[in-house]
Each structure stands twice: as structure tokens, then as C-alpha cells.
Residue, then its C-alpha position, 0 to 999 in steps of 0.5 A: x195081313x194074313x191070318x197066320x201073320x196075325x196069329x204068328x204077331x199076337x204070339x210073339x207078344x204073349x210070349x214077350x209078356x210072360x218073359x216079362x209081365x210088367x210089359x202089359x202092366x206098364x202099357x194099361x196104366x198109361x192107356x188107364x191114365x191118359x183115359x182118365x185125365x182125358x176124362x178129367x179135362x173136362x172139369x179142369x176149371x182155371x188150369x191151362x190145357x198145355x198144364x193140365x196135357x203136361x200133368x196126364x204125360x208125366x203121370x203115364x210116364x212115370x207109371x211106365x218107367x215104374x213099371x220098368x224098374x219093378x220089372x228090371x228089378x223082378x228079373x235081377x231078382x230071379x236071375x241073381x237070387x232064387x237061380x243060384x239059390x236053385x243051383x246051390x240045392x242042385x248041387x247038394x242033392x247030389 
């Protein structure tokens, strides 16, 4: 991989998470979470592993499709709210 590939790459996804910041938030809490229950594993005491592997996904899932619909919601926010908003002052300022 060349640099300039590498650099065109790693600008593609600063720009896809300033269009949408819940994109890096979502992807750290699952990395967050699966780190810390793997960590955890070692004091699960009586809990079978496939309980204790079934807990760690639906936490990382749940965090990442939470962070998905604070996103949806953030970007219906911006674009049926403060947009028109915007526009009506536009608007009236001229």
C-alpha cells in the first residue's frame, strides 16, 4: 500500500466522521466494551463462557446501535430543524 493510498484512506474517514460523529463514538465503545468484558472474564466465576460471550455482544451491540440512533436523530435534527430555522431568517433578512 502506497503512502498516498494510505493518506487518501485515512482522509476518507476523517471526513465520514465529521459528516457523522457517532460513527467513531459507536466503533470506541464496542472496542471499550468487548476489552473490558474480556478483561472480565477472568473473574466470571460459575458463568458458562458462551453466557458470559452472549453478555459482552449484546452490550457492544446495544452501545453501537445506540449510537446509531443518536446519530439518526442528531442528523434529523439538523436538517428538519435548525436548516429551516436558518432559512426562514434568511429569508426575513432580506
Amino acid at each position: 500500500m502506497s503512502s498516498s493510498s494510505y493518506e487518501e484512506n485515512e482522509s476518507k474517514f476523517m471526513q465520514k466522521a465529521k459528516e457523522n460523529p457517532f460513527v467513531p463514538i459507536g466503533m470506541a465503545g464496542f472496542f471499550a466494551i468487548v476489552a473490558y468484558r474480556l478483561m472480565k472474564m477472568k473473574s466470571r466465576g460459575d458463568t458458562k463462557m458462551s453466557v458470559h460471550l452472549i453478555h459482552m455482544r449484546v452490550g457492544a451491540q446495544g452501545f453501537v446501535v445506540g449510537a446509531i440512533t443518536v446519530g439518526v436523530l442528531y442528523s434529523m435534527y439538523n436538517d428538519y430543524i435548525l436548516k429551516p430555522r436558518e432559512q426562514q431568517k434568511a429569508v426575513a433578512d432580506k
